[in-house]
N, C-alpha and C positions, 0 to 999 in steps of 0.2 A: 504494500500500500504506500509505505513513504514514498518508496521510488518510484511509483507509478506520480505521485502529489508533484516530488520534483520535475520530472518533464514533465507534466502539466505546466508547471508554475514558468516552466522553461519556454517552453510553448507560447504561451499567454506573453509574455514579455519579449519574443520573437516577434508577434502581429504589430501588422501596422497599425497604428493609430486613426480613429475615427479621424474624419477632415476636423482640423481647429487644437485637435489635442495634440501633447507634444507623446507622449507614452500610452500604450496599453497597458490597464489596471486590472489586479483581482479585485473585485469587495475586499475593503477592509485596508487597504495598502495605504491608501492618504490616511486614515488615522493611525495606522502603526508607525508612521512617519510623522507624523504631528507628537505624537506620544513619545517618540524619542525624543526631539526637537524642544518640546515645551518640558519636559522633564531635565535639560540643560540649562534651556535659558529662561523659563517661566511661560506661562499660560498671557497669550498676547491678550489686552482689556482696551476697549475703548474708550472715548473719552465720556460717554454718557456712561459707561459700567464704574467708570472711574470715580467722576462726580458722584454715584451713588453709594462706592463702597467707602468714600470719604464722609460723607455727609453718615452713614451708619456708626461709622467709629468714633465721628465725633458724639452722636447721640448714647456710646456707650463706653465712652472715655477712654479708648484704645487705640493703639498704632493704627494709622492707616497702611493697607499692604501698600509696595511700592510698586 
C-alpha cells in the first residue's frame, strides 16, 4: 500500500497543472505546507483580527499577541 501511495503521490505531482495554476495538488498539500510555514514563523492575522485581538486583551488586562 505505501508504495502503491508513493507513485500515486508521484504521479499527481508529474501532471500538468490546470491552466492558471502553477502545480498539481493532492487535498490537503497547501495546509500541510501552511502548517509547517506558520509553525516557524507564526499564524499570519490581519489587520481587523488584529484590532480585535488587541482590543480583547486590553479588556482582560493581558499581553496582546504580536
Amino acid at each position: 500500500f505505501e508504495r502503491q501511495m508513493s507513485e500515486f503521490v508521484e504521479a499527481v505531482t508529474q501532471m500538468q497543472p490546470f491552466p492558471g495554476q502553477e502545480r498539481a495538488l493532492l487535498p490537503g498539500t497547501l495546509e500541510w505546507e501552511h502548517e509547517r510555514e506558520w509553525s516557524e514563523v507564526g499564524i499570519p492575522v490581519g489587520p481587523q483580527h488584529q484590532t480585535a485581538l488587541e482590543d480583547a486583551a486590553r479588556e482582560f488586562d493581558v499581553a496582546a499577541p504580536l
